[in-house]
Phi, psi and omega in degrees: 000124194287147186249132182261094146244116173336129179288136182127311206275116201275140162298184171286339163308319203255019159241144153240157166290089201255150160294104158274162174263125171228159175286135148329329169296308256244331165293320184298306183280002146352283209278011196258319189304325195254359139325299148336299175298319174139336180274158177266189188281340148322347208211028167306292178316334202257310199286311162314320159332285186341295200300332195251343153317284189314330189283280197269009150260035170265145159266170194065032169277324196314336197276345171290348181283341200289315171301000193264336197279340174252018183263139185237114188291127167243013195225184176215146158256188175213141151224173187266104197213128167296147205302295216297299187297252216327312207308308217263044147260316202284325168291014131270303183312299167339298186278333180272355195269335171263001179258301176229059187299345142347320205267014183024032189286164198170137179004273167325322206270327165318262214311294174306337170280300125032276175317284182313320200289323185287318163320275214305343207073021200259021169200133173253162170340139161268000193244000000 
């Protein structure tokens, strides 16, 4: 049986539900950036893709983890981020855990570097 999907639109197999850790600060204003921005609280998840789409096709993004290392996370998000982008966020923890293992990377710390990166304004959308 054929699926009616919006082209663009992942089935629900192919996004996970991933946690992040974040500062309380850094969770309030999320959502005034992404208003700001033009999206609605619907569209959290899709503006954090970005962001992180955007993070990791720099070269050099690994040096966004060295500010992730003093931040001490008291709050948590949940976003919707498609399977393929976790698969190559984890190949990249990989590849930075053997290129720098100093830099800790891991999930949370990707996405919150990402997040931040985006708050400052220094990477817009790749798409």
């Amino acid at each position: 049986m054929a699926e009616n999907r919006p082209q663009g639109v992942l089935a629900v197999s192919q996004i996970k539900k991933v946690t992040v850790k974040l500062p309380t600060g850094l969770k309030t204003s999320l959502p005034k950036k992404i208003l700001a921005d033009g999206y609605n609280m619907r569209q959290k998840s899709k503006w954090v893709v970005e962001a992180i789409k955007s993070l990791i096709a720099r070269q050099g993004w690994e040096g966004a983890l060295l500010s992730e290392l003093m931040i001490k996370p008291d709050a948590q998000d949940v976003f919707s981020i498609p399977e393929e982008l976790v698969s190559r966020i984890n190949s990249e923890i990989h590849r930075v855990a053997l290129v720098n293992p100093s830099l800790n990377a891991n999930q949370s710390t990707i996405i919150r570097a990402a997040i931040n990166r985006r708050l400052l304004g220094f990477y817009q959308e790749t798409e």
